[in-house]
N, C-alpha and C positions, 0 to 999 in steps of 0.2 A: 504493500500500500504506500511506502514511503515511496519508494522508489517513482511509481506511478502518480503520486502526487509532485515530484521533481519532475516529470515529464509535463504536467498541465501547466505548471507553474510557470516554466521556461518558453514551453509552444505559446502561451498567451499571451505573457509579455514580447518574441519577438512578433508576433501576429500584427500587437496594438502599433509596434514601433513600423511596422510596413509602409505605412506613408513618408519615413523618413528616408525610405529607399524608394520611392517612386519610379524613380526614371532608370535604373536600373532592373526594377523588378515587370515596369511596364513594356521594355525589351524582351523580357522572358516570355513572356505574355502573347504577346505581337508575334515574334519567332514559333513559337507551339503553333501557333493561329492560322497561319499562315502553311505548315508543316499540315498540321490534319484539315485545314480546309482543301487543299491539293491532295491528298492522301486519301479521302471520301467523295471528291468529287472523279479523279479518275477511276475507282472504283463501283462509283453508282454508274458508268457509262458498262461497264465489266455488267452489272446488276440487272440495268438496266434494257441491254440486248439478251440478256440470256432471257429474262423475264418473254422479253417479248415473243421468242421461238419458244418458248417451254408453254406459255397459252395457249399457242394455237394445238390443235385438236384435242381429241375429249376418249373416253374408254372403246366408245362405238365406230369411232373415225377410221379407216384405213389408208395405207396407200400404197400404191403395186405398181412397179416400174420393172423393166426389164432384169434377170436375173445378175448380178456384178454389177451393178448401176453400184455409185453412191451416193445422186443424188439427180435430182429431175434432171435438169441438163444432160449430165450423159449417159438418161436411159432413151428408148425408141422403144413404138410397137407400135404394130401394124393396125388398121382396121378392124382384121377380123379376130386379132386379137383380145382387145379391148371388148369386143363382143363378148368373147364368151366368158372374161374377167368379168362382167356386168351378170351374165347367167347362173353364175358362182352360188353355190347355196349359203345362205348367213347374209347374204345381202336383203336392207330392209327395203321397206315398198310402201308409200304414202301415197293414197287418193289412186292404188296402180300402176305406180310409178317408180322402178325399181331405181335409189338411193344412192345412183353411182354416173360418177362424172367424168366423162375420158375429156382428157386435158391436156392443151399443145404449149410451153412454157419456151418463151424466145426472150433477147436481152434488146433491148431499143438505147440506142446513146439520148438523153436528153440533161441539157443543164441544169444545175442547181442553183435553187434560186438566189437570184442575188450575184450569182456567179455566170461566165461564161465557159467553163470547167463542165465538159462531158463526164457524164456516170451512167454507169450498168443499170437500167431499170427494167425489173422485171415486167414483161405483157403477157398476160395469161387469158388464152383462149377456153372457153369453156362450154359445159353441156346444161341444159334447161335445169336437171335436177343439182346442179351446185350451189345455187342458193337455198334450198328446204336443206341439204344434209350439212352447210355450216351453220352451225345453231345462231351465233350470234349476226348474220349479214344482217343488214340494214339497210337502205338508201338515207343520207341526211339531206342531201339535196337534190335538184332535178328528179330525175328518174330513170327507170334501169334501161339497159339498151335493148333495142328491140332485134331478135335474132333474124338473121339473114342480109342485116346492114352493117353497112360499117360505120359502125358506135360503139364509142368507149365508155365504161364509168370506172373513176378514180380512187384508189385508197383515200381513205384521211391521211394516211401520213406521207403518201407519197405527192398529195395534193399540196399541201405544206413546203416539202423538200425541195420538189424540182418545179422549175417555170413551163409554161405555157400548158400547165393541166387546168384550166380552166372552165367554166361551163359555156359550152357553145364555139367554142375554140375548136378550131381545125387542123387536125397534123395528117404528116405525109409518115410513114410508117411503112417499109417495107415497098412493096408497089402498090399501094392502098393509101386513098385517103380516108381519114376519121372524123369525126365529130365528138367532143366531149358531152356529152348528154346527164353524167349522175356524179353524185362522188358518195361510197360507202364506206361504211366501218364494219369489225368484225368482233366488235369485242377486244381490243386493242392486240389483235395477234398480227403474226406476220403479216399475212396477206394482206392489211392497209395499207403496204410497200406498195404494193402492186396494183399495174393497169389489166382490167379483164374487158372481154369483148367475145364477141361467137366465134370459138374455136374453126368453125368450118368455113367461116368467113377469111381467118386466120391462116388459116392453110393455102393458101392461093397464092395469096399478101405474100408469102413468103419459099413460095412455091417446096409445099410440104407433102405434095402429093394426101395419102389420107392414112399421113403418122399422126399418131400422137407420141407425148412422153409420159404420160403415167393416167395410171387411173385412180382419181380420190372417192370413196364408199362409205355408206353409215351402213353395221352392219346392225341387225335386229337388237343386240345385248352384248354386252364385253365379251359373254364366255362363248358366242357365236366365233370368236376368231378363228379358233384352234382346230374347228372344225374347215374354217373356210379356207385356212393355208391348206389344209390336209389336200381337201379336195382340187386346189390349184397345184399343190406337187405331184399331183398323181395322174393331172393332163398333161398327155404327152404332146400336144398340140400345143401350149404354152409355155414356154421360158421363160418364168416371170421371180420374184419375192415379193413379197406384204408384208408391209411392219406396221405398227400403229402411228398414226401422225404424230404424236407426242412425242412419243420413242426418236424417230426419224427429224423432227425437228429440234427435240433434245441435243440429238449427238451434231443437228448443222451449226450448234451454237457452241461447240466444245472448245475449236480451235481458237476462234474469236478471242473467248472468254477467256483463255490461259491467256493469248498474247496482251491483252488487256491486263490483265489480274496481275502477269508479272510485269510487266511495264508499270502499274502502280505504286507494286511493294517496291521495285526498284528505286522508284523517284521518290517514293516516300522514306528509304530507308536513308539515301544520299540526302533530304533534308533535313532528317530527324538529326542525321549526326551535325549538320550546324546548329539545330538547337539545340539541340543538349551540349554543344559547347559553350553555347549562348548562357544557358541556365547555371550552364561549370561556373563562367566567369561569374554570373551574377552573386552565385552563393556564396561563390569565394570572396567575393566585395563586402557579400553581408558579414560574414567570418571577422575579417579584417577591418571593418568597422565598430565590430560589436569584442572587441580583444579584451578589454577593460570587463566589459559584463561578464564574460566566460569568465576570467579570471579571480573576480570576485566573487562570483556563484560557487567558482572551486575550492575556495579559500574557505566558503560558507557550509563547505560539506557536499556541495551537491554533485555526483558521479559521472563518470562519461559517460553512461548510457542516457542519460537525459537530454545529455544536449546534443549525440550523435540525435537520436529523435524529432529534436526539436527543428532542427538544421533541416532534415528529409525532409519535415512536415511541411514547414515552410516552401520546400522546391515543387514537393509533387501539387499542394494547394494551387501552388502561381501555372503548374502546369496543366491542372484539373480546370482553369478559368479559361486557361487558354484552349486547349481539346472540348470544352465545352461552347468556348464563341467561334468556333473553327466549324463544328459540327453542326451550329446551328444556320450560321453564313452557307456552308453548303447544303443545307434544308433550302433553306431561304432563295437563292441565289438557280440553284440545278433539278431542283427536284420538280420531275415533271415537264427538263427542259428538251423539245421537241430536236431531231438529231437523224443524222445519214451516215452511214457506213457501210463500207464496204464487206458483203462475206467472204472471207476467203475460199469457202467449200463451193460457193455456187456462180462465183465470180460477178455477184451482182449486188446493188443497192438494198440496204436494209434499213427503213426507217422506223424510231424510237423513243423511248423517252428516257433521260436519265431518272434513276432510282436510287433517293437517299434513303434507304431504310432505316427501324429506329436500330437493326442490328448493324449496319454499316456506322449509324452513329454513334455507338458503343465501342464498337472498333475504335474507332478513330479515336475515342478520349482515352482507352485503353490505351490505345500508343501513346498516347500524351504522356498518361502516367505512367510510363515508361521513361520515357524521355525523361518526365521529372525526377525518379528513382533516379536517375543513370549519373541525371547534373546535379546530384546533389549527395551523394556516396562520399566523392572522396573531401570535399569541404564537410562535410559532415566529420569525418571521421581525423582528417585536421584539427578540425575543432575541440574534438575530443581529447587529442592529444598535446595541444599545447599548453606547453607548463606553466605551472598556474605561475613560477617566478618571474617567466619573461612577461606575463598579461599583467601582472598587478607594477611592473615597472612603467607601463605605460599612464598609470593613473598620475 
């Protein structure tokens, strides 16, 4: 209890003397601040795209591209294909209408907005039943294109990203001209990236003869899948795989995410060690200011274990201020901030939002406090050890 009562005693009194150190301690402060504000924010982009492929599809959803594909782009199949993938038992059927979308997926250069910088944007041709088997579609504006013209409607997010997706606007696309007619959302998943339009329409545009690249299906219930792969590996007429859209847009988001994730901790590791030297210096200031109180505290009985304490306490508090207005500034500032990038598995535009989560935002004061432990160990522990004859010389 002694002990513990030397420890409040000393943490209070330098706590109250903290304004005497302002501008020093406001340094510390600033530095953390700055450290996890960049450390949460390149991370909520890491969060923020995986979120958005980990959305899109649901237990019932499938998708089936040619066998060795790894990803729409470089699967193909034929026509008759795609037919009997649609015949497949486990596939569901609304109002008669069997729940399965053969779908032609092409890359169109268009600029970003604001920019005159070409980017991969995906255009995805489609069948009548793709909008009832993604649950979330919706039109926000205009309205949907009408099949056997050439009419586009827009993601939200790709409507945002790049220029001239506009309503009423006309592009040249292939050897087809367009019309923008709608802009949709999906429940903020992938596919807001993306322009869609009548796959068969699409096919000419681009002289696709009558490929497609995959087919997207709702099948009747989850446990419908195991059945419906069986009976696609067992047609010998088809060379295909099925995985679940979740699954399959899970893993399109893996590579991203590592290069992102570590490109984070990189640049957060390379700042943190300026602040925590930042913090070194500060404590050490505090240390060297406060010589005469150590000293007398020692002379008065009071232990090194009190003021190694008191020292930390003081570091990681000023770093806990600072990981906490860092985390909040990147709430504040990113979260929910509209964004394009590039995937590297599909070679095409992906638009998103940054995501400060409140677990990213833990993170990041966690680092803090870190940083603050780190700058304040070896002044702490200085502290502790200077003798009390050199400290009470200075009074």
């Amino acid at each position: 209890m002694r002990w513990l009562s030397q420890v409040v005693a000393i943490t209070s009194f330098n706590l109250k003397n903290l304004r005497e150190r302002l501008g020093s301690s406001t340094v510390t402060v600033v530095g953390v601040t700055g450290v996890v504000l960049v450390f949460v924010a390149l991370m909520s982009i890491a969060v923020g795209f995986r979120d958005t492929l980990s959305a899109t599809g649901d237990p019932e959803s499938v998708l089936v591209m040619r066998a060795g594909a790894t990803s729409e782009m470089l699967s193909g199949l034929g026509g008759d294909t795609v037919r009997m993938i649609a015949d497949a038992p486990g596939i569901a059927t609304v109002d008669g209408v069997k729940q399965a979308s053969s779908e032609l997926f092409v890359i169109v250069d268009l600029p970003r907005t604001g920019s005159d910088a070409a980017s991969n944007v995906p255009l995805r041709g489609v069948e009548p039943a793709a909008f009832s088997l993604r649950s979330g579609f919706r039109i926000t504006s205009g309205r949907n294109f009408t099949f056997g013209k050439g009419e586009l409607i827009i993601g939200r997010g790709a409507a945002a990203a790049f220029s001239g997706l506009t309503l009423g606007n006309r592009l040249t696309l292939g050897e087809a001209e367009w019309t923008v007619v709608g802009i949709f959302e999906t429940g903020g998943t992938v596919e807001e990236s993306e322009i869609w339009c009548d796959a068969r329409v699409l096919q000419p545009a681009y002289n696709r003869g009558n490929s497609f690249q995959s087919v997207h299906a709702r099948l009747s219930s989850p446990e419908a899948f195991d059945g419906f792969v069986e009976a696609l590996d067992k047609d010998p007429r088809v060379n295909v795989k099925a995985v679940r859209e979740a699954e399959y847009y899970a893993d399109q988001s893996r590579v991203m995410t590592q290069v992102i994730s570590t490109l984070g901790v990189a640049i957060g590791l390379l700042m943190g060690f300026g602040a925590t030297f930042g913090a070194l210096n500060t404590m050490y200031m505090a240390v060297a200011a406060r010589t005469r109180e150590i000293g007398t505290l020692r002379a008065l009985g009071f232990s090194a274990g009190p003021v190694i304490v008191s020292v930390l306490v003081e570091s990681v508090l000023l770093a806990f201020f600072g990981g906490a207005l860092g985390a909040g500034l990147a709430f504040v500032l990113f979260n929910g901030f509209q964004a394009a990038t590039l995937n590297f598995q599909t070679f095409s535009q992906v638009a998103f939002a940054f995501a400060v989560s409140p677990l990213l935002m833990l993170l990041g004061i966690g680092y803090a406090l870190i940083m603050g432990m780190a700058g304040g160990i070896l002044p702490a522990i200085r502290a502790a050890r200077l003798p009390v004859t050199t400290a009470l010389r200075s009074l």
